[in-house]
N, C-alpha and C positions, 0 to 999 in steps of 0.2 A: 254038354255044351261044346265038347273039343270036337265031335264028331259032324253037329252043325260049322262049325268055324270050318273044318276039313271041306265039308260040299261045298261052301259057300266057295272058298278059295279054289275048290277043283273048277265049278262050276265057271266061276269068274275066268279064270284061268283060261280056261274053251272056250269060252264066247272070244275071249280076243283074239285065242286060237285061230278059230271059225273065221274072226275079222281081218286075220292076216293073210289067210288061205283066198279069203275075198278081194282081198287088194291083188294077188298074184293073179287068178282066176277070170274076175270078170271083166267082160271085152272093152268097156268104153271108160274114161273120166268119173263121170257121172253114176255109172254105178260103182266104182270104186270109193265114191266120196260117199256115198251114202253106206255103206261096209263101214268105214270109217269112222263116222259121223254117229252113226244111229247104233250099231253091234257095239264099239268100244267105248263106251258113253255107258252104255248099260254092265260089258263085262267089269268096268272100272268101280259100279257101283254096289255091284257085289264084293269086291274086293275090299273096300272100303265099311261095307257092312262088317265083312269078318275082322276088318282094325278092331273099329269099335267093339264088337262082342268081347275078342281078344285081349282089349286093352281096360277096358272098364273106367275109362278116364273121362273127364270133363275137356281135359284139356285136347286131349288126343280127338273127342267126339267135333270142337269147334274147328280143329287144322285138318280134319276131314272133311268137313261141312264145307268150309271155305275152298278146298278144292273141289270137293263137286262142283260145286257152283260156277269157280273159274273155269272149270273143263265145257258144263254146260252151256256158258256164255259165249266162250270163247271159238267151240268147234264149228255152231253155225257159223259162224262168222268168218272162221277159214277156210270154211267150204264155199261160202258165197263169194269168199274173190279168186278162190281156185275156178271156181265157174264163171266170172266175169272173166278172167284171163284168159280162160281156154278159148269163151265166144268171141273177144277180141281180138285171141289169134288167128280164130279160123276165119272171122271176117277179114283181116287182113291179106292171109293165103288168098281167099277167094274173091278180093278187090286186085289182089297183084298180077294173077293167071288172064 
């Protein structure tokens, strides 16, 4: 069991890795919010896996639960006005020029 907690955590651990390498790396907004958005959503969910194995709780399993969800809910959501913002700026720029 310590050995699966150990991947899970490694595992999780590199995906966000991966997702921060992604923020640095690729060229525009938009693919960065999707690095974001989609990669640390999932390395998060791993992590949260190996709580729960870890922990063996009832309690521990619903204050996981509930943050999944909040992360879920929440990231489209900040990616959608990181991207209204960015098109309203760049309409902006390109009404001002």
């Amino acid at each position: 069991m310590n050995l699966i907690i150990a991947l899970l955590i490694l595992f999780g651990a590199l995906v966000i890795f991966i997702a921060g390498i992604g923020i640095l790396r690729l060229p525009n907004l938009l693919s960065r919010m999707h690095a974001v958005t989609k990669v640390s959503s999932f390395g998060l969910l791993l992590l949260l896996i190996a709580i729960n194995l870890f922990a063996l709780d009832l309690g521990v399993f619903i204050k996981t639960i509930i943050i999944f969800f909040v992360l879920i809910n929440l990231s489209p959501m900040a990616s959608f006005l990181l991207a209204k913002v960015s098109k309203e700026m760049d309409d902006n720029e390109t009404n001002n020029e």
